[in-house]
C-alpha positions as CSV (number, residue, x, y, z in Angstrom):
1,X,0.0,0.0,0.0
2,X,2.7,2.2,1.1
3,X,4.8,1.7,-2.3
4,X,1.5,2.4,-4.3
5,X,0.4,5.4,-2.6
6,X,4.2,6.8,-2.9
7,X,3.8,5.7,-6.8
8,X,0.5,8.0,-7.3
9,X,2.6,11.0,-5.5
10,X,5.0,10.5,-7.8
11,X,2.3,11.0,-10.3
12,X,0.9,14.0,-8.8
13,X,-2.4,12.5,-7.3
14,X,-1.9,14.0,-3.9
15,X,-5.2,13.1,-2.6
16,X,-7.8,10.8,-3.4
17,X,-10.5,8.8,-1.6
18,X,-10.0,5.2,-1.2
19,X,-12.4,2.3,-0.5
20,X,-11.2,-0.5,1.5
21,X,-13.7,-3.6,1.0
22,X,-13.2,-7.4,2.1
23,X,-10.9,-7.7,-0.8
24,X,-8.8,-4.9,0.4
25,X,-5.6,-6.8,1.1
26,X,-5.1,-7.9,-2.6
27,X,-4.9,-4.6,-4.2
28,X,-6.1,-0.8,-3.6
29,X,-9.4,0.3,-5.1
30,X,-9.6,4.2,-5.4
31,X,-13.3,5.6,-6.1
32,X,-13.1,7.9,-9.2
33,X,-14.1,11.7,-8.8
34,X,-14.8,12.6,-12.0
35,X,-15.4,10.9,-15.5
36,X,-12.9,11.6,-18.4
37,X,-14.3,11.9,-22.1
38,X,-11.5,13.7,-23.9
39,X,-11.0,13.2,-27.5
40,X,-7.9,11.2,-28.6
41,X,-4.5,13.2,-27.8
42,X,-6.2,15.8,-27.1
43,X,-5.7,15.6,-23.5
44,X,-3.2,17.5,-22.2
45,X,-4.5,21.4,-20.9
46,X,-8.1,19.5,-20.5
47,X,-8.4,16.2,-18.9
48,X,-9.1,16.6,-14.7
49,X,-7.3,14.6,-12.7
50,X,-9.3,11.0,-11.4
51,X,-8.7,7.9,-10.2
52,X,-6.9,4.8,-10.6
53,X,-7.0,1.3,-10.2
54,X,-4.1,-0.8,-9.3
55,X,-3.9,-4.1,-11.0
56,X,-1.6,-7.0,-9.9
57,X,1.0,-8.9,-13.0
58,X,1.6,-11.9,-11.7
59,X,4.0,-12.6,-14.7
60,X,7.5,-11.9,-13.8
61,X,10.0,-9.5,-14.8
62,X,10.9,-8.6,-18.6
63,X,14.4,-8.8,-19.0
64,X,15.3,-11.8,-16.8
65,X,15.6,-13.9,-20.0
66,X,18.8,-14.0,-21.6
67,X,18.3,-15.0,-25.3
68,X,20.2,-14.4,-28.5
69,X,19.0,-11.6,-31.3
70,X,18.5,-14.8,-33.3
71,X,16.6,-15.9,-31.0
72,X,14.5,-13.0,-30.6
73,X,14.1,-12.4,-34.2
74,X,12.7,-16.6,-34.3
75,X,10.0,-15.2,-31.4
76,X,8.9,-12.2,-32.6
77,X,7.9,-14.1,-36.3
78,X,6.4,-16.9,-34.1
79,X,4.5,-14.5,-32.2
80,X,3.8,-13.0,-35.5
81,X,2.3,-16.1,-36.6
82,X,0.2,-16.8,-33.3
83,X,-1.9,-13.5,-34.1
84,X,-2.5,-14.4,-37.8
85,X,-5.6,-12.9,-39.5
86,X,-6.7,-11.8,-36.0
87,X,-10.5,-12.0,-35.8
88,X,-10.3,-11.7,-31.5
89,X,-12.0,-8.4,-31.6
90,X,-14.1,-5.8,-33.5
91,X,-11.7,-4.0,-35.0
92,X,-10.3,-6.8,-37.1
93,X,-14.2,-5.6,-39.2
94,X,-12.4,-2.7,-40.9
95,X,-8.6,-2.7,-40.9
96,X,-6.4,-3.3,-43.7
97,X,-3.3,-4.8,-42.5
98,X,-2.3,-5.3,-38.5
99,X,0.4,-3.3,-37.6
100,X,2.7,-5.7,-35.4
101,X,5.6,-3.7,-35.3
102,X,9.2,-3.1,-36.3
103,X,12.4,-2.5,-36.1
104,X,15.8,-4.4,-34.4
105,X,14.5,-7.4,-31.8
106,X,17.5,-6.6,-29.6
107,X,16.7,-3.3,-29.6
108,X,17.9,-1.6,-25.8
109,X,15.1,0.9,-26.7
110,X,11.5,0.6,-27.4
111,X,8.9,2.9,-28.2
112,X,5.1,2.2,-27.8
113,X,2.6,3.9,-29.4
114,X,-1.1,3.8,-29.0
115,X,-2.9,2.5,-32.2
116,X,-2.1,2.6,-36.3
117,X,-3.3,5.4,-38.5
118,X,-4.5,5.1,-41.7
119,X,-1.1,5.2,-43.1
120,X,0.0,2.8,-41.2
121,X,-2.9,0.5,-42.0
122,X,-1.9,0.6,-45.4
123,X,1.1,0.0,-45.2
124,X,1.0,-2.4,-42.2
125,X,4.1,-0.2,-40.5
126,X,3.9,1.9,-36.8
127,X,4.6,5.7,-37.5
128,X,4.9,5.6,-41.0
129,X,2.1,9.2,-41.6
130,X,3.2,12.7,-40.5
131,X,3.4,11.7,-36.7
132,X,5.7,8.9,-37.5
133,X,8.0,11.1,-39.5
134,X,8.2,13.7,-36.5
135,X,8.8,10.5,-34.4
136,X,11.8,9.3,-36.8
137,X,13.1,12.9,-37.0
138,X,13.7,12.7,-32.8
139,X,14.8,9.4,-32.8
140,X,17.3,10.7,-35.4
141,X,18.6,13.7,-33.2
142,X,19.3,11.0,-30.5
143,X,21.8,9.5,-33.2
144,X,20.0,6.1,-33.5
145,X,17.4,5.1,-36.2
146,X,14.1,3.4,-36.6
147,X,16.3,0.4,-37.6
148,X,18.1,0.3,-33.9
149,X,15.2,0.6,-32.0
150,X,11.8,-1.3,-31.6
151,X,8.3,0.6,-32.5
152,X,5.2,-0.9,-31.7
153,X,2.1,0.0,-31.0
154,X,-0.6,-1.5,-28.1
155,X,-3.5,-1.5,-30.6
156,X,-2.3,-3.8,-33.6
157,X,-5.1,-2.7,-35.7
158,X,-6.5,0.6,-36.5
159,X,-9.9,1.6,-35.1
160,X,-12.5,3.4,-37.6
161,X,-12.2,7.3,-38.1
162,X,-8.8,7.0,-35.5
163,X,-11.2,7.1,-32.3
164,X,-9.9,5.9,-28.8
165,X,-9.1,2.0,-28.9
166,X,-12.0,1.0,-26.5
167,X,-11.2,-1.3,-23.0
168,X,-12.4,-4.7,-24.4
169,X,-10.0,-3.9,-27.2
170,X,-7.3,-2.9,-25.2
171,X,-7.7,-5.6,-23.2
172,X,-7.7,-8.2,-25.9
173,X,-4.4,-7.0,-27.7
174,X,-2.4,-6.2,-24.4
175,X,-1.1,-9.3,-24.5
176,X,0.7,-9.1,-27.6
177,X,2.9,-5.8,-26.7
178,X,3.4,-7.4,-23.1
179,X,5.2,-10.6,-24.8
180,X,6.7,-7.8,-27.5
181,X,8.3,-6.6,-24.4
182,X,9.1,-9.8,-22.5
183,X,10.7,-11.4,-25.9
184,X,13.0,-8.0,-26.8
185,X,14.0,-6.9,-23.1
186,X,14.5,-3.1,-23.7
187,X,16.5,-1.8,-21.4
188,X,14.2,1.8,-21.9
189,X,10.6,2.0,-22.7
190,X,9.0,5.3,-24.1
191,X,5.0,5.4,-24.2
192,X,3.7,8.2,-26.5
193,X,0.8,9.4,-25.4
194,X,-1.6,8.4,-22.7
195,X,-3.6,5.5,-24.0
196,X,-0.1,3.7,-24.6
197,X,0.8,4.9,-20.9
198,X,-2.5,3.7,-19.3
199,X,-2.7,0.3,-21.2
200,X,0.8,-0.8,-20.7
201,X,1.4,0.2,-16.7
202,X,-2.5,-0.7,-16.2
203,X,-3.2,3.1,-15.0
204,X,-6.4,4.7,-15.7
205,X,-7.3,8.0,-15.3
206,X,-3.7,10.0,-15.1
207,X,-2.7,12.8,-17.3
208,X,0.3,12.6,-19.5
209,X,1.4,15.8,-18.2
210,X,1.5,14.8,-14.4
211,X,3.2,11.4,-15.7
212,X,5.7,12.6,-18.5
213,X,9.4,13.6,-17.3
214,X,9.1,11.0,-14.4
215,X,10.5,7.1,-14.7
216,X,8.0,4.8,-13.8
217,X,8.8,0.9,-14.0
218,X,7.2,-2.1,-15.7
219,X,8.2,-5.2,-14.8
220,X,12.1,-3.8,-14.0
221,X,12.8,-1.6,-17.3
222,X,12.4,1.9,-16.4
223,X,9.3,4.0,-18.4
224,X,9.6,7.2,-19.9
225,X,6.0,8.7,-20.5
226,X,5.9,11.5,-23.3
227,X,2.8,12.9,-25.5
228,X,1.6,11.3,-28.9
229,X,3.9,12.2,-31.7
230,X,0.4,13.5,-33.2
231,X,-0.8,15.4,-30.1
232,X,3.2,17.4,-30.9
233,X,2.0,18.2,-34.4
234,X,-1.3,19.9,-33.3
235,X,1.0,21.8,-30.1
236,X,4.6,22.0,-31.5
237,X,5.3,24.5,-28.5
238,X,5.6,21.4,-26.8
239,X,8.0,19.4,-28.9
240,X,10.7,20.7,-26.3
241,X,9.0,19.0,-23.1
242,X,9.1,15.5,-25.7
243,X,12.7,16.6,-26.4
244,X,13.3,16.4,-23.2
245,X,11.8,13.7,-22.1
246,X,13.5,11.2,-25.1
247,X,17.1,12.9,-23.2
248,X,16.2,11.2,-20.0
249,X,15.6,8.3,-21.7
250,X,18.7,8.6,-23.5
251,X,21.4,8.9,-20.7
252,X,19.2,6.5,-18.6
253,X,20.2,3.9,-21.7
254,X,23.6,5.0,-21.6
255,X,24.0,4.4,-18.0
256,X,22.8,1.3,-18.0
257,X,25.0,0.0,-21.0
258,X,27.9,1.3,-19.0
């Protein structure tokens, strides 16, 4: 309890009521204040702060796994191959190609988006339209390329008119970009934008600017929350708080190599 509640202050979520039931000993359950309805990355000036709920992972830390970039490579194309012509959920109805991801399988840093565009549904690539280009251009001016790093996304398919991924489909396609993870073992983890935040660290109701510029940590590899390449392009005032952010994430990487 202590470690969670130090966690949301971290956050910024200074106060908050909290319901203890019979259950109360196997996780925290924090009554929501007010209900969020903000269009996609659109967030940042306008969401109010609310609550969270704290989920338990039994599945052990990523990293822990030593395993060749062969190998990795050989996982990635079987997990590949496990999703197929995913029909698990509705949005499988309208998408052209699912975007799995791309880039180098021992990559030490990964990026996670939220959910292909139309470009990238055509193509079947993460960050391939305008937001990916601005994405490439940073990843750039930290001298590496989209080739060293690993770009996913935790929506594999894009849902109609861009609209928010919804929970059920969230839920259904977490499991992918959670064994994305577990397989590469990034040493560094950036999530662009708040659905990718919330769906990875199982967070709900926290905005990206209380979260970004502050390490978090899933399952051992440290987190660096930023906004939505895409949110950037609609407030480029901003691109220097993202700038920011990918330097933390940068000399964190460094330090670990060394």
């Amino acid at each position: 309890m202590i470690e969670a509640l130090e966690f949301y202050r971290a956050l910024g979520v200074d106060r908050v009521p909290v319901t203890l039931g019979p259950d109360s000993l196997r996780g925290i359950s924090i009554a929501p204040e007010t209900s969020v309805n903000a269009a996609r990355q659109t967030e940042p000036e306008t969401m109010p702060c609310c609550s969270v709920t704290v989920e338990v992972d039994p599945i052990a830390e990523a990293g822990t796994i030593r395993r060749s970039p062969e190998d990795k490579a050989k996982l990635l194309a079987e997990l590949r191959d496990d999703i197929g012509d995913c029909r698990r959920c509705k949005l499988s109805e309208q998408r052209t190609n699912i975007v799995f991801g791309y880039g180098n399988p021992d990559a030490g840093l990964m990026f996670i988006g939220e959910a292909p565009g139309e470009d990238e549904d055509i193509q079947g690539i993460p960050f391939v339209g305008k937001a990916g280009m601005l994405l490439t251009r940073m990843i750039e001016k930290m001298e590496l390329s989209r080739e060293s790093v690993y770009i996913a996304n935790v929506i594999k398919c894009r849902p109609p008119g861009n609209r928010e991924p919804e929970e059920d489909e969230l839920d259904t396609c977490r499991r992918f970009i959670e064994r994305q993870i577990d397989i590469i073992g990034p040493q560094v983890i950036m999530t662009l934008g708040r659905i990718a935040l919330q769906s990875l660290m199982r967070i709900r109701g926290i905005k990206i600017t209380q979260a970004r510029g502050k390490f978090l940590e899933y399952r051992g590899i440290p987190v660096m929350p930023t906004f939505h390449p895409a949110y950037l392009l609609r407030n480029p005032a901003d691109k220097w708080k993202t700038w920011s952010d990918a330097q933390k994430a940068l000399e964190k990487l460094n330090a670990i190599k060394t």
